[in-house]
C-alpha positions in Angstrom: -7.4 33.4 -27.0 -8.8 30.0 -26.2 -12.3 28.9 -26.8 -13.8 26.6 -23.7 -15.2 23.5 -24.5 -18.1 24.7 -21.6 -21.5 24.9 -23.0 -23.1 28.2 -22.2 -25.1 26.8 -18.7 -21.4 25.7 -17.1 -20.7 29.2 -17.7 -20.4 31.8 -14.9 -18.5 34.4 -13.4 -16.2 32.9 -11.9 -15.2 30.3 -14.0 -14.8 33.2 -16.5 -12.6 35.4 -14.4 -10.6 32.4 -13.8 -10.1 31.8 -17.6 -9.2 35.0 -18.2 -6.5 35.3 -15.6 -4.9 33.0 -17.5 -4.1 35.1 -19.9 -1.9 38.0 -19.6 -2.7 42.1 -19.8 -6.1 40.9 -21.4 -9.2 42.8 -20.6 -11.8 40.0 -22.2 -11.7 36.8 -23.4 -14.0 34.3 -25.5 -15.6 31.5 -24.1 -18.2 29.8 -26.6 -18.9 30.1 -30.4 -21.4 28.7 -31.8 -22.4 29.8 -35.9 -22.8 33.7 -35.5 -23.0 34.0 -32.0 -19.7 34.2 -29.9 -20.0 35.0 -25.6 -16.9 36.6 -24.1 -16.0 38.1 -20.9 -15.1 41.6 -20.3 -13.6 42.8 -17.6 -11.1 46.0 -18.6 -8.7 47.6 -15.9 -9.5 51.6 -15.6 -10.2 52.5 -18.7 -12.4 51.4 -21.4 -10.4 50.8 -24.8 -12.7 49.1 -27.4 -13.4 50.7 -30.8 -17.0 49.5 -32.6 -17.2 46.0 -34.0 -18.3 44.8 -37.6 -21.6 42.9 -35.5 -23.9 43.9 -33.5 -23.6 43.0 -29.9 -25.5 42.6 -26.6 -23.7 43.2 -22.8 -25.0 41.8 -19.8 -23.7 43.4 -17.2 -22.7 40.6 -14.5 -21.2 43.3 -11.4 -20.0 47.1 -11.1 -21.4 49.8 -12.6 -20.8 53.1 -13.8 -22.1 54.9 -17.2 -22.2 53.4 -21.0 -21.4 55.7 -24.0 -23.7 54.1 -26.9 -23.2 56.7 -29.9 -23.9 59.6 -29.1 -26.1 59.0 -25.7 -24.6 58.4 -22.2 -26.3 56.5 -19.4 -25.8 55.2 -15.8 -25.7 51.3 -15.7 -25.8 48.7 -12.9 -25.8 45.1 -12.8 -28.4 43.1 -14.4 -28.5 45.8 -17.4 -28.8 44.5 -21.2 -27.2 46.8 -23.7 -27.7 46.8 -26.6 -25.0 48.3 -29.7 -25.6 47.9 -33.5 -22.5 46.9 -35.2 -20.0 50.1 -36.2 -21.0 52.1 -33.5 -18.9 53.8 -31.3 -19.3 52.7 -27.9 -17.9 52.7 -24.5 -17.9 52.0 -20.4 -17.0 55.1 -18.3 -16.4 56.0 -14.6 -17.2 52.4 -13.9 -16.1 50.9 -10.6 -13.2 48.4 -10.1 -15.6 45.3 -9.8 -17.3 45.6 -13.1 -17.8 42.7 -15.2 -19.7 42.0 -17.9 -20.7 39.5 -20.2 -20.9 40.2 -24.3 -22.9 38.8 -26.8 -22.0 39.2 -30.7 -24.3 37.6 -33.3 -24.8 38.3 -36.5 -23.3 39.2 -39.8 -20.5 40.9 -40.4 -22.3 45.0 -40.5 -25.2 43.8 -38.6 -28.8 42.6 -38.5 -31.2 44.9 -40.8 -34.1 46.3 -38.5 -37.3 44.4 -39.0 -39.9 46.5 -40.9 -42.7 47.3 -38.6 
């Protein structure tokens, strides 16, 4: 998996999709890290296959849509959509159509970002 030397304005779509076609039967790919945050591309073929993560983690969704499993909740999404999933949970995209793209955001420590107190 190779990490582009793009700062995070160069990146788009496109030049995304392009990186990750260079990689073969891969469904995301990494573009940027910087400290705790790292920005990939996600873009899986049919079916959704990702297990939780150890951070918590934030998806833009770029094109496509379909519906997001986020624990124990499922909901339509579209593009534009930020969503949102604490680190450890189980989470997944469903029924989404062939053109969906998205990009993902993980930050934090390893287990996750304790809520603020209110």
């Amino acid at each position: 998996m190779a990490i582009t030397k793009r700062l995070p304005c160069e990146l788009t779509p496109a030049n995304a999709l392009a990186e990750l076609q260079t990689q073969s039967n891969q469904s995301f790919i990494q573009l940027f890290e910087h400290g705790t945050l790292a920005i990939e591309y996600y873009k899986p073929e049919g079916r959704d296959r990702q297990q939780p993560h150890e951070r918590d983690e934030v998806y833009v969704v770029i094109s496509g849509s379909g519906y997001f499993v986020n624990g124990e909740t499922r909901h339509p999404f579209e593009p534009g959509q930020v969503l949102f999933v604490p680190a450890g949970i189980i989470h997944r995209f469903e029924d989404f159509t062939d053109d969906f793209a998205t990009w993902v955001f993980f930050y934090g420590p390893t287990g996750g970002e304790n809520e603020l107190a209110a």
